[in-house]
C-alpha positions in Angstrom: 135.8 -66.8 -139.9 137.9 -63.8 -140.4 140.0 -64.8 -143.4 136.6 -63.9 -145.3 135.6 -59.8 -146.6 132.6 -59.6 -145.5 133.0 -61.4 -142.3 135.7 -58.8 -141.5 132.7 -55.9 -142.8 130.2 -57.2 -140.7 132.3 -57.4 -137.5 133.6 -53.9 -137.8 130.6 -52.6 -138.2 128.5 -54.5 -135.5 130.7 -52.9 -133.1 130.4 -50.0 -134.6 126.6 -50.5 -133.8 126.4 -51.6 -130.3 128.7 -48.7 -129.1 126.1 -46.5 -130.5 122.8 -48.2 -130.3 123.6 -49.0 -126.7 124.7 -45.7 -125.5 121.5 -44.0 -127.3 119.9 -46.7 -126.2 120.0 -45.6 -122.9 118.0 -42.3 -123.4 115.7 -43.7 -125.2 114.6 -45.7 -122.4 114.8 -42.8 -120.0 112.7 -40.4 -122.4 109.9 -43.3 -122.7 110.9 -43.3 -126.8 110.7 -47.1 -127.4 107.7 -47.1 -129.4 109.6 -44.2 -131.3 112.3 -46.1 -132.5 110.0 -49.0 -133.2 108.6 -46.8 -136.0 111.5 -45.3 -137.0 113.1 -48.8 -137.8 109.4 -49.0 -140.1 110.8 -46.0 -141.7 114.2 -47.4 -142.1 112.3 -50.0 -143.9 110.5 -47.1 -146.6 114.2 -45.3 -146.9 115.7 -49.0 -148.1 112.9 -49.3 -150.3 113.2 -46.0 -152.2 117.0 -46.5 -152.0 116.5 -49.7 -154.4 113.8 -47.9 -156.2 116.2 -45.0 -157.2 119.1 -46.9 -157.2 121.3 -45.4 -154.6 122.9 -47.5 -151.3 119.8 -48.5 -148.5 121.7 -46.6 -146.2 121.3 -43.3 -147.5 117.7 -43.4 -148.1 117.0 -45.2 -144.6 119.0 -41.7 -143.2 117.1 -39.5 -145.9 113.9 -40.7 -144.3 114.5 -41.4 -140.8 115.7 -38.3 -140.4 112.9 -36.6 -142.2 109.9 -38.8 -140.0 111.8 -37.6 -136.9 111.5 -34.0 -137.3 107.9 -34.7 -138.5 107.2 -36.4 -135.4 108.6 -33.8 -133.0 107.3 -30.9 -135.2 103.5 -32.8 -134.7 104.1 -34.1 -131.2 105.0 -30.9 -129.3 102.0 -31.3 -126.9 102.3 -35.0 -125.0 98.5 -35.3 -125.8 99.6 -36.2 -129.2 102.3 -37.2 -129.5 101.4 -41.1 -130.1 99.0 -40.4 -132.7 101.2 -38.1 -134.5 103.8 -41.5 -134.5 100.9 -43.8 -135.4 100.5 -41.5 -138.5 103.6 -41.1 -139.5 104.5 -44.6 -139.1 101.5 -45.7 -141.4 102.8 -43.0 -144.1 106.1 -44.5 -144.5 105.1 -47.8 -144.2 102.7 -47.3 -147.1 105.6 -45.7 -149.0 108.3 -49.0 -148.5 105.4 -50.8 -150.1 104.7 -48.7 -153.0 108.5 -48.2 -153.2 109.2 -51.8 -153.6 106.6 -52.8 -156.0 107.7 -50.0 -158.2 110.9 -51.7 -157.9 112.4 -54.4 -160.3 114.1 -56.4 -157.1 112.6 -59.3 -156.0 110.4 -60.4 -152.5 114.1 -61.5 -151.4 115.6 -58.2 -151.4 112.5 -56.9 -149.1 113.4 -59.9 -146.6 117.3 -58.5 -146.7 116.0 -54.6 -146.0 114.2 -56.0 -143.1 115.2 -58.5 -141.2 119.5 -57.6 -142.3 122.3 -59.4 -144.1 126.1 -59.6 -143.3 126.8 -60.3 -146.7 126.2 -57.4 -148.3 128.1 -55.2 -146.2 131.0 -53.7 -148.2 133.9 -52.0 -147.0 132.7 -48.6 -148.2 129.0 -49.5 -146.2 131.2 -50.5 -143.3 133.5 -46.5 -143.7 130.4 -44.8 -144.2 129.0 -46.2 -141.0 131.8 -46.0 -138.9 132.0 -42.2 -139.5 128.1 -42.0 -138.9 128.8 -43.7 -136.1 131.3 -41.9 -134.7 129.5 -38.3 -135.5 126.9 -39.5 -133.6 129.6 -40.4 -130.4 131.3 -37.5 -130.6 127.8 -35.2 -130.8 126.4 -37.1 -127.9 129.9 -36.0 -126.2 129.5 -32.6 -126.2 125.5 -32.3 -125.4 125.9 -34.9 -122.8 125.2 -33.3 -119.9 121.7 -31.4 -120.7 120.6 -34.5 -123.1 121.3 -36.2 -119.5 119.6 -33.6 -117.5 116.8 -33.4 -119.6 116.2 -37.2 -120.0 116.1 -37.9 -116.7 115.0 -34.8 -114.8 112.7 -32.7 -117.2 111.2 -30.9 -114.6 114.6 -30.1 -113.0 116.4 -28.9 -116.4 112.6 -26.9 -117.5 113.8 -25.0 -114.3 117.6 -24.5 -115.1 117.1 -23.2 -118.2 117.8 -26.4 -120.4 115.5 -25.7 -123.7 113.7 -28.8 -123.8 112.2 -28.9 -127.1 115.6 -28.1 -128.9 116.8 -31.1 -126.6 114.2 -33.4 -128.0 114.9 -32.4 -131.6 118.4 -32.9 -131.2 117.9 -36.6 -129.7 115.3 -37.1 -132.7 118.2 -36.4 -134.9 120.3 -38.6 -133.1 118.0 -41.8 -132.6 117.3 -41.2 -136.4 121.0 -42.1 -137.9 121.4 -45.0 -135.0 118.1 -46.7 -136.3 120.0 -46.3 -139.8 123.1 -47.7 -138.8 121.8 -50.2 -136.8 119.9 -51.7 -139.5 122.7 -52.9 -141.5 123.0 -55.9 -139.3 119.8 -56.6 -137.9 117.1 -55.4 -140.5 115.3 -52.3 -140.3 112.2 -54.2 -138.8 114.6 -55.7 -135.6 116.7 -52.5 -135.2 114.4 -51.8 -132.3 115.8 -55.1 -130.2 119.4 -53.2 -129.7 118.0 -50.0 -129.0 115.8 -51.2 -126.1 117.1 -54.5 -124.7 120.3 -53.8 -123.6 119.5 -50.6 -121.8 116.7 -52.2 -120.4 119.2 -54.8 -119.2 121.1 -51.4 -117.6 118.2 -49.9 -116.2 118.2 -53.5 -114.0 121.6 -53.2 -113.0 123.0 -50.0 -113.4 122.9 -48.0 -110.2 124.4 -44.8 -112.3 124.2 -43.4 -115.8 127.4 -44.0 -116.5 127.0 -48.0 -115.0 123.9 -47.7 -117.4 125.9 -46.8 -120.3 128.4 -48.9 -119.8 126.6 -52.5 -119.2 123.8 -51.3 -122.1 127.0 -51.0 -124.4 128.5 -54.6 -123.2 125.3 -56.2 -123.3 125.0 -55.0 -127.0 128.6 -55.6 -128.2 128.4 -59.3 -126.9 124.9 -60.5 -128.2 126.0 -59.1 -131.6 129.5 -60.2 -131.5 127.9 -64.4 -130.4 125.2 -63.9 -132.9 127.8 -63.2 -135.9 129.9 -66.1 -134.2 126.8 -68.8 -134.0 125.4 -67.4 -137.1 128.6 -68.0 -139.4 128.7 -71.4 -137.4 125.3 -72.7 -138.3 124.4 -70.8 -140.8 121.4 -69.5 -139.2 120.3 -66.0 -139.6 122.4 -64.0 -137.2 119.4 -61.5 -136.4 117.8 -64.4 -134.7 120.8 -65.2 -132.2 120.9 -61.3 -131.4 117.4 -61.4 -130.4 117.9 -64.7 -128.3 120.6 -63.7 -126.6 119.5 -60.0 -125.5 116.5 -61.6 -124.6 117.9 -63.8 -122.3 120.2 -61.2 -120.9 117.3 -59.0 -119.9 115.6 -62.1 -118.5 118.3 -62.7 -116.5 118.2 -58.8 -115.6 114.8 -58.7 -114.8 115.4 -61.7 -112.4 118.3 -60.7 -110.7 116.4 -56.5 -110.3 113.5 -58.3 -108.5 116.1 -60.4 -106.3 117.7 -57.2 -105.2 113.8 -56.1 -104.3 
């Protein structure tokens, strides 16, 4: 398997991926933002599509928008009142926009299927460089604002009261959650990127007793369902986005069971 390019590519950077996806991951599920990176994967989807329609690499229009629709969405959501209609919109925008981007374009209905649902094969080494220093910005960020992004995620009322400024907090993690949905759709499609961003730390909010438990089994659970699914997928030549999906599924099934044992 690993005497071929793109092979190599695609394992690099699906690590790459479920380091980050799993440890954002985990904040996303504590700050209730699933449904946020749902929609910003249907961004991911409008970036791609004006990427090909321009003719410039998917990855830098998914960050171009992605990045834009998250400062749109926590510049119309201050107030929690409106905050899910202020996504609804903003989802329906972009959406509109990967349509009309694509049939402006000259690529086929085949490329659309690769923007969302992913392809290993087009992964080039310079995709896979690109990413890993995306990747790695994002680590090293999270590293420093660690503590409040912590304190703020999981005791808002606590951190409102120790000075933490949470709406600066919330921009910051929009920023953040932005570039993961970008990266993470190199692998699995900008329509799945959601399953690695909410599965796994799902599966860590079951068994994790502490955030760094969390962080830890959210990362393994991501780096093993996308490490089997590149495995099975070169094996059978069955898309690999479907094995991810399968087997984080059945991880947080088994989660789920064993949380409800324990109670």
């Amino acid at each position: 398997m690993f005497t071929y390019d793109f092979m190599q590519n695609a394992w690099l950077a699906a690590t790459f991926i479920a380091i980050t996806t799993g440890i954002v991951g985990v904040f996303v599920t504590a700050r209730g933002m699933s449904f946020l990176a749902h929609t910003l994967s249907e961004v991911g989807f409008a970036g791609a599509a004006f990427a090909v329609f321009v003719a410039i690499r998917p990855l830098d229009g998914m960050l171009l928008f992605t990045i834009l629709a998250s400062l749109t969405v926590g510049k119309l959501s201050v107030k929690q009142s409106r905050r899910e209609a202020s996504i609804s919109a903003v989802s329906s925008v972009f959406i509109g926009l990967g349509i009309l981007f694509l049939s402006l374009s000259n690529e086929s209905s085949s490329y659309a299927t690769t923007i969302l649902f992913g392809s290993i094969i087009g992964i080039s080494r310079q995709d896979v460089w690109q990413l890993v220093a995306l990747a790695a910005g994002v680590l090293l960020t999270m590293g420093f604002g660690y503590r409040k992004l912590a304190f703020d995620s999981f005791d808002a009322v606590g951190a409102r009261a120790q000075g933490v400024r949470g709406n600066w907090i919330s921009i910051y993690f929009l920023l953040i959650l932005a570039i993961s949905v970008s990266i993470g759709a190199q692998i699995v499609g900008s329509l799945l990127v959601f399953i690695l961003l909410t599965l796994p730390p799902s599966v860590a909010k079951y068994l994790g007793r502490t955030l760094p438990q969390m962080l830890v089994i959210s990362v393994a659970a991501g780096l093993i369902g996308v490490w089997a699914g590149l495995a099975l997928g070169y094996l059978t030549n069955w898309p690999v986005t479907f094995f991810i999906a399968a087997i984080e599924f059945v991880f947080y099934f088994i989660a789920l069971g064993v949380h409800r044992l324990r109670d």
